[in-house]
gemmi code that builds the backbone of each chain (N, CA, C; Angstrom):
import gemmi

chains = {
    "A": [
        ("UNK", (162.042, -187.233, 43.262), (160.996, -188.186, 43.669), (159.635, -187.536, 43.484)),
        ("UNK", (158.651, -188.176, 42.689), (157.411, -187.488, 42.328), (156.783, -188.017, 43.610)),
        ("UNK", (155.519, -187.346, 43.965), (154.701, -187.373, 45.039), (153.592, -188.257, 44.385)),
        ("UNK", (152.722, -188.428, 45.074), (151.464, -188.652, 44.847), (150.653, -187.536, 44.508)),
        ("UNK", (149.972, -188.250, 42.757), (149.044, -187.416, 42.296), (147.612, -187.945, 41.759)),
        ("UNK", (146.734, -186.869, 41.479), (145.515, -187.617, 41.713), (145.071, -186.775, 40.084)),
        ("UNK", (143.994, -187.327, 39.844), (143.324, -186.973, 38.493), (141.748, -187.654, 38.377)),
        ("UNK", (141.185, -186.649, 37.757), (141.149, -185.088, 37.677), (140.907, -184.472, 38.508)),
        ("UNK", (140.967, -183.148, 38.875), (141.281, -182.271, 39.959), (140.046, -181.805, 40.144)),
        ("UNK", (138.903, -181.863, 39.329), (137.416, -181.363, 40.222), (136.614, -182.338, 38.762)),
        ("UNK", (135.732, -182.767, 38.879), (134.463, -183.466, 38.344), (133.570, -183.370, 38.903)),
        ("UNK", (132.303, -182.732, 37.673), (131.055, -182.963, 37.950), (130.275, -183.671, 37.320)),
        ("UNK", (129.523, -184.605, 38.288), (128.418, -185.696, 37.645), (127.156, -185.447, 38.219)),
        ("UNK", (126.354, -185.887, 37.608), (124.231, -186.027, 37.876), (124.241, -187.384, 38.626)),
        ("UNK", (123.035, -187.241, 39.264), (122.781, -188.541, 40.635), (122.865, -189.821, 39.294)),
        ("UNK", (123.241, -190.489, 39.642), (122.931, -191.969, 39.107), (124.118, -192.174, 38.235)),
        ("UNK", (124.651, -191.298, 37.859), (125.861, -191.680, 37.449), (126.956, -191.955, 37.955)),
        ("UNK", (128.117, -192.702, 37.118), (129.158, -193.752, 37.550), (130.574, -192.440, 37.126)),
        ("UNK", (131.506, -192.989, 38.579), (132.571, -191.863, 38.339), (133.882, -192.726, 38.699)),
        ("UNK", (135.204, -192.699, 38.027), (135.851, -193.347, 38.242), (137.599, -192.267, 38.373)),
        ("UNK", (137.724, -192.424, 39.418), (139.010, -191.461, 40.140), (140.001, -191.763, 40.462)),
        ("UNK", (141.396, -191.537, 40.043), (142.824, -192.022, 39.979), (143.807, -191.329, 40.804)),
        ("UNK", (144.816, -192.171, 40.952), (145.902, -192.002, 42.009), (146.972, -192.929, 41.370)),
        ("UNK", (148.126, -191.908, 41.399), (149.266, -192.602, 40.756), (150.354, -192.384, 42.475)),
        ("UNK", (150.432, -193.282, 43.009), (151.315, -193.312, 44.217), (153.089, -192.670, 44.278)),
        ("UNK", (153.224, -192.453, 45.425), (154.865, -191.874, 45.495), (156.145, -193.567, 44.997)),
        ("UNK", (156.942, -192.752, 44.484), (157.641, -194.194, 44.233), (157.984, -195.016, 44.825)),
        ("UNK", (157.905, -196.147, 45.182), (158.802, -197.200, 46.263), (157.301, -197.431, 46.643)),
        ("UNK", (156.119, -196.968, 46.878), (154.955, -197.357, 47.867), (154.544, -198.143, 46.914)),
        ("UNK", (154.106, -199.636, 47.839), (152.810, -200.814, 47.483), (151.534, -200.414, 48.207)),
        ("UNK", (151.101, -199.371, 48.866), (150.021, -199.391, 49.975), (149.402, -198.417, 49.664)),
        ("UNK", (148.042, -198.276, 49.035), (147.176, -196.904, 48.562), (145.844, -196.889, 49.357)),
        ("UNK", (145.817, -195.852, 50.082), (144.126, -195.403, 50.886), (143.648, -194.403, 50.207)),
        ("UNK", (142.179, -194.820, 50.078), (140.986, -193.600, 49.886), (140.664, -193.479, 50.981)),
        ("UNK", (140.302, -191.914, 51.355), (139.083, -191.797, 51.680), (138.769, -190.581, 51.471)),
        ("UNK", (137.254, -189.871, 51.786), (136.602, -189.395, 51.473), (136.164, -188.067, 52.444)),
        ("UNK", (136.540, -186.659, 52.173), (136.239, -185.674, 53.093), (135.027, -184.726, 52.564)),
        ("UNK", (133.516, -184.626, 53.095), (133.092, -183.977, 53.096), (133.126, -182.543, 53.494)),
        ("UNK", (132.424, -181.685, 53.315), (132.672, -180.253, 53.374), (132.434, -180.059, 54.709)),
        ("UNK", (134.031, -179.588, 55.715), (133.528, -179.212, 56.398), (133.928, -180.123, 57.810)),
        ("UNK", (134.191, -181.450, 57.147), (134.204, -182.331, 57.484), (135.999, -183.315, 57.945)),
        ("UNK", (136.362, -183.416, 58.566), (137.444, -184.419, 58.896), (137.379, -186.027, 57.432)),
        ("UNK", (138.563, -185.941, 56.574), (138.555, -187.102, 56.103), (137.825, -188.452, 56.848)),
        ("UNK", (137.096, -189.811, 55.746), (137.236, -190.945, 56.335), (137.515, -191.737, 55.228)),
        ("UNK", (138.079, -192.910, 56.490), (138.653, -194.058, 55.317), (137.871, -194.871, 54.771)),
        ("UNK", (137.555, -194.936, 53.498), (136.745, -195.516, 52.200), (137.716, -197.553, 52.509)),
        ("UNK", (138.514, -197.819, 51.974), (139.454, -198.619, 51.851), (140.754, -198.350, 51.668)),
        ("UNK", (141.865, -199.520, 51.397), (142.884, -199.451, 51.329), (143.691, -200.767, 50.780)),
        ("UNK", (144.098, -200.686, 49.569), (144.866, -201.391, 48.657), (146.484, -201.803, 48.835)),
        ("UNK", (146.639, -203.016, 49.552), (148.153, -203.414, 49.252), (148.855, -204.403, 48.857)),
        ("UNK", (149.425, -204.527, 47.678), (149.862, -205.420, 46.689), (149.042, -205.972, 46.085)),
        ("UNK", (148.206, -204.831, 45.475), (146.874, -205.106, 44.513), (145.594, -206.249, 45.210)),
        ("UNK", (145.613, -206.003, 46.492), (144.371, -206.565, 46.909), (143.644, -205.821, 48.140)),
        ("UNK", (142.669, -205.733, 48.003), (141.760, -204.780, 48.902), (141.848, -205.375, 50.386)),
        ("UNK", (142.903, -204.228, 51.272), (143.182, -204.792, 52.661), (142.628, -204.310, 53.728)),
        ("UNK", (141.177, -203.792, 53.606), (140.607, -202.925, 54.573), (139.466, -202.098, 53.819)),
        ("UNK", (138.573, -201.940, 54.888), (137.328, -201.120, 54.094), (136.553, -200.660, 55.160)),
        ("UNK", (136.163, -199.289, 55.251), (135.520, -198.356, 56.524), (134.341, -199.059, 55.795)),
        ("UNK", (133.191, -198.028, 56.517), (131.851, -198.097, 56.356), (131.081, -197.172, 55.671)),
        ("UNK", (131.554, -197.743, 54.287), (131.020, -197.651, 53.222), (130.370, -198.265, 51.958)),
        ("UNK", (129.397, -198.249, 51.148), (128.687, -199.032, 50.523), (129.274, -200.085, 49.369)),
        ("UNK", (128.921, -200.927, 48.618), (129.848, -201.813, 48.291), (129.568, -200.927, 46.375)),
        ("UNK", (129.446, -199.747, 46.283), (128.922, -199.069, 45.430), (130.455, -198.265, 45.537)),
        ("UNK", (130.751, -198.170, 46.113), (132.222, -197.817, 45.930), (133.308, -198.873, 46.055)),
        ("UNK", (134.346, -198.751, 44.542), (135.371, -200.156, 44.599), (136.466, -199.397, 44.099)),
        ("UNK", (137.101, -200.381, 43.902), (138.767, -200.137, 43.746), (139.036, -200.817, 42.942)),
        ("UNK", (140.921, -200.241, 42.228), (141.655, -201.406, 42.132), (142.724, -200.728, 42.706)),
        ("UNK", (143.841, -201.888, 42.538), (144.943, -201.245, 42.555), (146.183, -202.088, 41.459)),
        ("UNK", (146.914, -201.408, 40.582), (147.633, -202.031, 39.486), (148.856, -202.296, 39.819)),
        ("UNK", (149.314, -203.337, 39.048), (150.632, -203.603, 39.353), (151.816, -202.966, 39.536)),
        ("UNK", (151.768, -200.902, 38.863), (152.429, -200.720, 39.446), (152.204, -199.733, 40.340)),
        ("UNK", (151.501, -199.939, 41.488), (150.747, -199.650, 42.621), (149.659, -198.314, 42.435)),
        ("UNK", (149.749, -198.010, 41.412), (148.429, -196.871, 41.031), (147.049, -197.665, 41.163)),
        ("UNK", (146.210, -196.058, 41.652), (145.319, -197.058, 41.922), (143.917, -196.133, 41.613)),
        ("UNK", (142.695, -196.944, 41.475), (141.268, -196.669, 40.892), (140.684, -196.373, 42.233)),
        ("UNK", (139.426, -195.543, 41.959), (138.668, -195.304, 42.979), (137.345, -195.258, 41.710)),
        ("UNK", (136.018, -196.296, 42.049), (135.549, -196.060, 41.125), (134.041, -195.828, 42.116)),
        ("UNK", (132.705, -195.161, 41.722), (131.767, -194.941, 42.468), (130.685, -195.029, 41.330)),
        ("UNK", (129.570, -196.054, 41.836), (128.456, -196.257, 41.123), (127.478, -195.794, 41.524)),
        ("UNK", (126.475, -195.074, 40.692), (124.804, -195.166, 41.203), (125.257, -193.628, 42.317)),
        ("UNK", (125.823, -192.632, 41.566), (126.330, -191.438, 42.266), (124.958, -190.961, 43.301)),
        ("UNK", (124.992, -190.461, 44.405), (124.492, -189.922, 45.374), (124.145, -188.247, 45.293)),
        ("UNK", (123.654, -187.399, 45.387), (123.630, -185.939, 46.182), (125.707, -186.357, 47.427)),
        ("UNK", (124.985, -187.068, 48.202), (125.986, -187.378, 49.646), (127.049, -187.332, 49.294)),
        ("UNK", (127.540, -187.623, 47.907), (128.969, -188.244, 47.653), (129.596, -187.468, 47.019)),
        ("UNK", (128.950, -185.705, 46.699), (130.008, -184.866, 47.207), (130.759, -184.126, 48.201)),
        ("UNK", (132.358, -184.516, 47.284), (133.158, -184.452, 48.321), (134.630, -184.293, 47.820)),
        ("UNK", (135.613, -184.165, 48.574), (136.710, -184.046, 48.641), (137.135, -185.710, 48.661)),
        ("UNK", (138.254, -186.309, 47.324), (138.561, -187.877, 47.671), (139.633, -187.843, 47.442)),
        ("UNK", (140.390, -188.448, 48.453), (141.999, -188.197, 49.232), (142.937, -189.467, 48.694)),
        ("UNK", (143.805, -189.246, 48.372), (144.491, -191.105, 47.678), (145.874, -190.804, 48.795)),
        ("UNK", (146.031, -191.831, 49.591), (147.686, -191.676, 50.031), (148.165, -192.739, 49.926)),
        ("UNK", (149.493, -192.839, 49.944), (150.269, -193.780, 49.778), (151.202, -194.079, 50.405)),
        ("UNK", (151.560, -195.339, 51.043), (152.857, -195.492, 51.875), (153.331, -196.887, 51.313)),
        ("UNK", (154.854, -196.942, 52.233), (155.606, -198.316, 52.592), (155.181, -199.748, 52.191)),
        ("UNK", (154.591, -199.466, 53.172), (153.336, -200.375, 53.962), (152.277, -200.669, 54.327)),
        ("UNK", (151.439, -201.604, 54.734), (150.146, -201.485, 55.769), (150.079, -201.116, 56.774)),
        ("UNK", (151.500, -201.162, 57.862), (150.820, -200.621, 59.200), (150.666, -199.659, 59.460)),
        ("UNK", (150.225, -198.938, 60.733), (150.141, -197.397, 61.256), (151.666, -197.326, 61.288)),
        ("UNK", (152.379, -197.953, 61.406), (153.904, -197.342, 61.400), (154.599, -196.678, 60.225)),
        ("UNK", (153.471, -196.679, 59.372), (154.260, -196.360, 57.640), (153.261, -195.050, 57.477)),
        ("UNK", (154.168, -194.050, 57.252), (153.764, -192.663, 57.197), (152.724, -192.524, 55.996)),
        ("UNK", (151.688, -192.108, 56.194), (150.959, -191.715, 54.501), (150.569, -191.048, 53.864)),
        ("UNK", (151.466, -190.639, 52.781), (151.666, -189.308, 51.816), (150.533, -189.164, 51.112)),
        ("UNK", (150.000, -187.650, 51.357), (148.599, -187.585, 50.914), (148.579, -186.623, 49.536)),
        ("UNK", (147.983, -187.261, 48.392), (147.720, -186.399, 47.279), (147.165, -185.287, 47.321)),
        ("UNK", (146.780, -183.962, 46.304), (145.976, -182.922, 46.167), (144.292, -183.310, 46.465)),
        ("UNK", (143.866, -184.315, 46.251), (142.804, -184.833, 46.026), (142.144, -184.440, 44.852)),
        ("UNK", (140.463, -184.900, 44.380), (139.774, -184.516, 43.732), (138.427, -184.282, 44.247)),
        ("UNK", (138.224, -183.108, 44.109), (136.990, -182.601, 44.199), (135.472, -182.980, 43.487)),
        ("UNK", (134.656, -183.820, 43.697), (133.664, -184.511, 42.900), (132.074, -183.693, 43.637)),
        ("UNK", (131.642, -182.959, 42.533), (130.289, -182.387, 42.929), (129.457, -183.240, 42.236)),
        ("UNK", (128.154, -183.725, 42.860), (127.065, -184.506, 42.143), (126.064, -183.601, 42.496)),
        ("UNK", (125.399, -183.752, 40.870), (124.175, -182.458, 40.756), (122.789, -183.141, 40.520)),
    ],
    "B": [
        ("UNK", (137.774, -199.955, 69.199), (137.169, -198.925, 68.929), (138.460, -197.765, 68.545)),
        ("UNK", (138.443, -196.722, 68.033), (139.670, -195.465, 67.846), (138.542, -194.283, 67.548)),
        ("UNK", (139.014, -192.852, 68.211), (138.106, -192.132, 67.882), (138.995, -190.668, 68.502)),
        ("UNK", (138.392, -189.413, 67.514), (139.547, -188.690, 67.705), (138.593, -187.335, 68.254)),
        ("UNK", (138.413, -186.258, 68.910), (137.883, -185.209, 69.117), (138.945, -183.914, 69.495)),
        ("UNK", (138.354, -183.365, 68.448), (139.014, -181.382, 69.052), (138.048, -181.051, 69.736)),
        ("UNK", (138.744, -180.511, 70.222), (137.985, -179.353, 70.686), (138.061, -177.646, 70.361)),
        ("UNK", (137.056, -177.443, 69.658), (137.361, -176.156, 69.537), (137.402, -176.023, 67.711)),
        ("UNK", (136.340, -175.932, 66.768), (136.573, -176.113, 65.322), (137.082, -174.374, 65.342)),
        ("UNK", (137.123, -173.434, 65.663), (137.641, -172.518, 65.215), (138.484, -171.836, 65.983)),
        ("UNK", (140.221, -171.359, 65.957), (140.309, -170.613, 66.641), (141.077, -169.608, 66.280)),
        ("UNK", (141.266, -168.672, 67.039), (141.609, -167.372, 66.388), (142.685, -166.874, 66.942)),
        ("UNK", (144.102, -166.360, 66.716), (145.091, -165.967, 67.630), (145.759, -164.755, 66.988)),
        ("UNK", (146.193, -163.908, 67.229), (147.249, -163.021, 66.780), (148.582, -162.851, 66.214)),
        ("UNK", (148.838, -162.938, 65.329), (150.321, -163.081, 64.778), (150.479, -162.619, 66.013)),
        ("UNK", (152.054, -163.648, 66.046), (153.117, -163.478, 67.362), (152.407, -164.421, 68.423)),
        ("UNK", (151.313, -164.506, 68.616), (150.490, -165.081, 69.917), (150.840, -166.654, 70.022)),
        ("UNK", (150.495, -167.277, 70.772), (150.562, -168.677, 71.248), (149.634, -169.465, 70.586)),
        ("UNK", (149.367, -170.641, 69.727), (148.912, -171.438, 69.429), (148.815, -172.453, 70.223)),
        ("UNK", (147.495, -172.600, 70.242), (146.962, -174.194, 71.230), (145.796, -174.844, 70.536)),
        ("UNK", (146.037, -176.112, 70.025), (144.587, -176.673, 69.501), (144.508, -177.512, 69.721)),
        ("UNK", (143.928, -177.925, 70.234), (143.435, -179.314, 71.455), (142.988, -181.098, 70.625)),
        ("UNK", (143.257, -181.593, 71.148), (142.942, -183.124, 70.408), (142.809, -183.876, 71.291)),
        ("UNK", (141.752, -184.699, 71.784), (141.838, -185.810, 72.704), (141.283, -187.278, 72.058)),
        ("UNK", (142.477, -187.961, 72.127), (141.392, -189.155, 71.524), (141.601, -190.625, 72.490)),
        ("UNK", (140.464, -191.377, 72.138), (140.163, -193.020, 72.426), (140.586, -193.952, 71.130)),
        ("UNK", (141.417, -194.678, 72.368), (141.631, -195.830, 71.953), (142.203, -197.313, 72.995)),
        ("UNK", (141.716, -198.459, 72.442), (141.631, -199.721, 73.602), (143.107, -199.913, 73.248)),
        ("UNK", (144.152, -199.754, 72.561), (145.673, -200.404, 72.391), (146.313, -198.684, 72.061)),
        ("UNK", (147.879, -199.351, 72.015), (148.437, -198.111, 72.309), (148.413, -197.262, 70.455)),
        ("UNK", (147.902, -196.093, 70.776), (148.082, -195.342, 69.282), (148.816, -194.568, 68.676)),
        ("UNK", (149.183, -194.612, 67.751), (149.841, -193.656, 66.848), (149.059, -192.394, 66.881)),
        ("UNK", (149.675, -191.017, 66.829), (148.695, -190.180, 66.424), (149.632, -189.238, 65.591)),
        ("UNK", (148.959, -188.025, 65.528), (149.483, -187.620, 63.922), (148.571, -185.946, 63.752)),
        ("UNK", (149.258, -185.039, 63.559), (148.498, -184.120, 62.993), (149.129, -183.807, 61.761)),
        ("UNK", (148.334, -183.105, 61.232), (148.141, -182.506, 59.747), (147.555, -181.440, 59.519)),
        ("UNK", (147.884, -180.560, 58.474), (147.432, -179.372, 58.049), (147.134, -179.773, 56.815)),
        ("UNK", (146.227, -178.706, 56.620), (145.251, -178.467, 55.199), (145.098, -177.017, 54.393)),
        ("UNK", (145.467, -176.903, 53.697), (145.494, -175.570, 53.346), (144.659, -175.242, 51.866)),
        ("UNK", (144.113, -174.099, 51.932), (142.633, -174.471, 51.118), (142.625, -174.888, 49.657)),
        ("UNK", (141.889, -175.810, 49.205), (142.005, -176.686, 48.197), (143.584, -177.470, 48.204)),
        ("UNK", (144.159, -178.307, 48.855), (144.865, -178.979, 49.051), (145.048, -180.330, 49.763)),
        ("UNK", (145.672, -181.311, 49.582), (145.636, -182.295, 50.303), (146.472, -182.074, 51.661)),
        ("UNK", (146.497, -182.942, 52.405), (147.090, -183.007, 53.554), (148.325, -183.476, 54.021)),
        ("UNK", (148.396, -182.152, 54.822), (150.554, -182.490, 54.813), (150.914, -182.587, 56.065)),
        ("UNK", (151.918, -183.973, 56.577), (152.199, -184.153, 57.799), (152.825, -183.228, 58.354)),
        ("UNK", (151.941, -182.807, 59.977), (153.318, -181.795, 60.859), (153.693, -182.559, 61.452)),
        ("UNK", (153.226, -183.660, 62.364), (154.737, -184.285, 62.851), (153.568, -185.679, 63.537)),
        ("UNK", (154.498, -186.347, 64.177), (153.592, -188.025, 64.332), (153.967, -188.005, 65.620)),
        ("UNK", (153.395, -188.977, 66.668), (153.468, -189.802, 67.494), (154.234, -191.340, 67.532)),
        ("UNK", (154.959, -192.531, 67.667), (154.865, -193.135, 67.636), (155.414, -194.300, 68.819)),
        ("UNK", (154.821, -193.784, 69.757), (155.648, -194.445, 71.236), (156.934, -193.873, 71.630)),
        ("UNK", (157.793, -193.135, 70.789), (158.775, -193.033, 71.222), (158.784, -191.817, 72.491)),
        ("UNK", (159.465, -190.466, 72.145), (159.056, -189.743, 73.137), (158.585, -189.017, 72.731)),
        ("UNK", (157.582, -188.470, 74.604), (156.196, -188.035, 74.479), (155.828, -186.413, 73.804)),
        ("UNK", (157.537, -185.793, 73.901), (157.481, -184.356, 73.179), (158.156, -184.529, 71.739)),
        ("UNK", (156.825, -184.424, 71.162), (157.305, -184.392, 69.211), (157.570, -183.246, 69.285)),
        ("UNK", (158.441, -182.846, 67.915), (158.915, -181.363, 67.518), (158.413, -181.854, 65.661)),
        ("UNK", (157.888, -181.240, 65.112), (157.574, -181.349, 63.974), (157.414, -180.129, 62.965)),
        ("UNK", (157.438, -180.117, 61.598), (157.739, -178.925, 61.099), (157.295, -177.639, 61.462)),
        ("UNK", (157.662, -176.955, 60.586), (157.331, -175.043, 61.056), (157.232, -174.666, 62.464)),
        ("UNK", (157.979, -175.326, 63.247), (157.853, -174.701, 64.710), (156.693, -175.241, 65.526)),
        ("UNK", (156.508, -176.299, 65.127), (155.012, -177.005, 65.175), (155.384, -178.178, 66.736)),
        ("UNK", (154.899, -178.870, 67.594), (155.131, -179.601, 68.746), (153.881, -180.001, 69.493)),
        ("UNK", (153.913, -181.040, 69.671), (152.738, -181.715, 70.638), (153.192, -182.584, 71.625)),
        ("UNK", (152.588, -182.537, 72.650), (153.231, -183.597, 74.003), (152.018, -184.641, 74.055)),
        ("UNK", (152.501, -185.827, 73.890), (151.745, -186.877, 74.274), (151.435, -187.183, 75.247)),
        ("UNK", (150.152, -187.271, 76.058), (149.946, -187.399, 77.770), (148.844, -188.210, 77.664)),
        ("UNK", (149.102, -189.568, 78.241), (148.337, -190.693, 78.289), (147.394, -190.849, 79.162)),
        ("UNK", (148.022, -190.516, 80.470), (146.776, -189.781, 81.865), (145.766, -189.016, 81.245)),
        ("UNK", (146.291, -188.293, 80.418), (144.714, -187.367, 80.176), (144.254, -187.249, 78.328)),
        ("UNK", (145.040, -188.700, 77.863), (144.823, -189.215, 76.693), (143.961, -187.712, 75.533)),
        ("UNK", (145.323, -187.083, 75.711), (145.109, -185.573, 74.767), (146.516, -186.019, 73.815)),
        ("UNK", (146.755, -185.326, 72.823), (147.794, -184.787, 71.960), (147.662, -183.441, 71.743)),
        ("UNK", (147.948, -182.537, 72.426), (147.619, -181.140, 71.661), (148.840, -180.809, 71.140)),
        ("UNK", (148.142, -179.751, 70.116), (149.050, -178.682, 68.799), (149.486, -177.669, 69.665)),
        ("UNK", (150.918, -177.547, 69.751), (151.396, -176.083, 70.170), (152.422, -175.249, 68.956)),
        ("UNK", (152.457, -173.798, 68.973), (153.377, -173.058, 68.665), (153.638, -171.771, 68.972)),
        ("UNK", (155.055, -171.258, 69.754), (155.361, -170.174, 70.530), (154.402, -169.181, 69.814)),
        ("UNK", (154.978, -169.271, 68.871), (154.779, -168.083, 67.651), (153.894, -168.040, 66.606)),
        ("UNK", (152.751, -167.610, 66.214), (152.277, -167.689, 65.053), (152.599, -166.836, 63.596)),
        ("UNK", (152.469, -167.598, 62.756), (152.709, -166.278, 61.550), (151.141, -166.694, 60.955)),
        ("UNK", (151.189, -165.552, 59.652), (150.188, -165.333, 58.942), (149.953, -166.715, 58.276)),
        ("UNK", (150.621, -167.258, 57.864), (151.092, -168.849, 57.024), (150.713, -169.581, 57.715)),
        ("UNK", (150.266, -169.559, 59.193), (149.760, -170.747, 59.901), (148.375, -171.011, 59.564)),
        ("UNK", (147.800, -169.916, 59.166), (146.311, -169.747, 59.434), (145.923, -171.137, 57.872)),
        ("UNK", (145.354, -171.961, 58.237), (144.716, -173.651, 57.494), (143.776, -174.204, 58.671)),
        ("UNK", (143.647, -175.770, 58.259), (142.599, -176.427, 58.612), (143.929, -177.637, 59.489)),
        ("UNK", (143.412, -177.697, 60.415), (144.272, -178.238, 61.110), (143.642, -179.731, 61.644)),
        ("UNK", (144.353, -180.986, 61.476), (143.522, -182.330, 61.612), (144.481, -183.115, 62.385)),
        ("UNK", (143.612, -183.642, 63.847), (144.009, -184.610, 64.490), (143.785, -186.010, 64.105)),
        ("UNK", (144.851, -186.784, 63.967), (144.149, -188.454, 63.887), (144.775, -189.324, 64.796)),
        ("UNK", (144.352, -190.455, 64.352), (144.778, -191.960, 65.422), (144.908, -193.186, 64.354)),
        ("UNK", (145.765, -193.942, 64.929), (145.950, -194.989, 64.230), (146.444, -195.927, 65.537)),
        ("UNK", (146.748, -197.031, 64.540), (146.940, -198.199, 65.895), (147.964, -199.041, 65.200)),
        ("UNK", (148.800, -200.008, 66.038), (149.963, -201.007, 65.260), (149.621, -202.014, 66.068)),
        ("UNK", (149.076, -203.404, 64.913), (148.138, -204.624, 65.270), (148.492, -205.324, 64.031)),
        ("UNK", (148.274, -206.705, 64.402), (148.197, -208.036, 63.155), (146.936, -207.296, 62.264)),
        ("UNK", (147.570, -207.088, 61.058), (146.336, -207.283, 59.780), (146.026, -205.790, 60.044)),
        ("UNK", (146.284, -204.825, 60.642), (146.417, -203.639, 61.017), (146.552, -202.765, 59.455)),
        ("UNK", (145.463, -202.375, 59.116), (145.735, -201.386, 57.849), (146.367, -199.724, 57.975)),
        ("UNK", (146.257, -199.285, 59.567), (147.358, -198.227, 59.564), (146.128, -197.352, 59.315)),
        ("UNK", (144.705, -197.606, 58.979), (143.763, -196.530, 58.645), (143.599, -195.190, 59.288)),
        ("UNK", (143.969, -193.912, 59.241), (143.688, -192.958, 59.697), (142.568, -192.791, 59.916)),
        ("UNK", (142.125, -192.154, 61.628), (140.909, -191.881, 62.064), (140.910, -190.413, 62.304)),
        ("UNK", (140.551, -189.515, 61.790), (140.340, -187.979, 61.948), (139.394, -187.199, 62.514)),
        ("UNK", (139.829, -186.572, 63.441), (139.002, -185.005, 63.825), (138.335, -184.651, 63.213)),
        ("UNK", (137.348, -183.660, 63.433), (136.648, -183.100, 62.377), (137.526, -181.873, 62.180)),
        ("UNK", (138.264, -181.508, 62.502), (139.534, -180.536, 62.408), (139.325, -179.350, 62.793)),
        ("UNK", (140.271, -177.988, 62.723), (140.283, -177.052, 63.696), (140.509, -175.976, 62.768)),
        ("UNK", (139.775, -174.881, 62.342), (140.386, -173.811, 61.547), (141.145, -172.490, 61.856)),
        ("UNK", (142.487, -172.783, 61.801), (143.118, -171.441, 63.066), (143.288, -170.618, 61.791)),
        ("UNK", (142.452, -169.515, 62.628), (142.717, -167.635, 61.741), (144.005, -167.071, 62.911)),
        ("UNK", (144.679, -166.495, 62.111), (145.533, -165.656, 62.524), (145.240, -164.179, 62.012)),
        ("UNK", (145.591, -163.112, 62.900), (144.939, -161.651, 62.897), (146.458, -161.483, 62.595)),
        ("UNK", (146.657, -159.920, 61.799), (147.543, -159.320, 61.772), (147.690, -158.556, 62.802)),
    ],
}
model = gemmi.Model(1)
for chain_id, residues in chains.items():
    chain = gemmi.Chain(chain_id)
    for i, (resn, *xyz) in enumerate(residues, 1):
        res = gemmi.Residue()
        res.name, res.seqid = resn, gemmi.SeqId(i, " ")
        for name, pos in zip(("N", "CA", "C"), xyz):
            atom = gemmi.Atom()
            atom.name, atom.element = name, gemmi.Element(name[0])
            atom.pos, atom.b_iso = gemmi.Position(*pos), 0.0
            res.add_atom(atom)
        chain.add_residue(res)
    model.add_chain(chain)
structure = gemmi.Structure()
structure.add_model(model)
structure.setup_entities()
């Protein structure tokens, strides 16, 4: 059983540019979360994708989107890059939507903006 | 509302010594909680969950937390430490509700050094 993996494993972009970050989920999972750990910092939840429709979204700008594909892999895409928005970005994947469905967390990717 | 606090971002123990890392969190319905380790440049790997059932989890590597609702803590225990413990250690919360996305709410987490 492959895990959840993420790609590419560190990227660097300049402020204003557009970055787009992948997650291929564990097998059997419909349910994919981002979120986003600064340095230093405790992860937070960006959104969360299940059965390819966006089922939840922390408080974050609408400059960050998603998809998620039919076969539950999923996009993390970020526009109009920040200084702020480096960071550590986390993809997990479960079951399900509820808190009752455990969620398997990728390596992440490391994104520095210069 | 859900909201998670350590106490204590760094702590330091002695191989062999007792591990304690503290977590107290808020929440208005009953929560899931959950720790996790981090180990450097890596994603995050479950040590063991909460989920109503009973209040003493046992979860990997010798790892255990008691759930206590009176004083709405989860803390991290382990008899024993080894060198391998020493990561970034993360409390969260979650909740089970209609339309409930299961979103993890996290600590700002705990970095236990272990001394030889």
């Amino acid at each position: 059983e492959t895990g959840v993996t993420q790609s590419p494993t560190h990227l660097i972009k300049t402020r204003g540019q557009q970055v787009t970050l992948r997650c291929s989920s564990q097998s059997g999972h419909n349910t994919v979360s981002w979120y986003q750990q600064a340095l230093g910092q405790g992860p937070q939840f960006i959104f969360q994708y299940y059965r390819e429709e966006e089922n939840g979204r922390g408080n974050f700008p609408p400059r960050f989107s998603g998809l998620q594909f039919p076969n539950y892999s999923s996009e993390l895409n970020v526009n109009a890059l920040e200084l702020d928005d480096s960071a550590l970005y986390l993809c997990a994947s479960s079951y399900g939507q509820g808190g009752i469905y455990e969620q398997f967390f990728g390596p992440g990717t490391r994104l520095t903006v210069l | 509302a859900q909201s998670v606090t350590q106490l204590g971002s760094h702590v330091s123990v002695s191989e062999g010594a007792l591990v304690l890392l503290r977590c107290n969190y808020s929440s208005s319905v009953p929560p899931y909680l959950f720790w996790y380790v981090q180990y450097p440049n890596q994603g995050l790997q479950l040590l063991l969950k909460y989920t109503s059932a009973a209040t003493l989890v046992k979860g990997i590597n010798g790892f255990e937390a008691e759930f206590k609702k009176s004083e709405t803590s989860f803390h991290l225990t382990k008899p024993s430490a080894h060198m391998s413990d020493a990561a970034e250690y993360f409390c969260a919360v979650t909740s089970v509700g209609s339309g409930n996305t299961g979103k993890l709410i996290f600590g700002q987490g705990t970095t236990l050094q272990v001394k030889p």
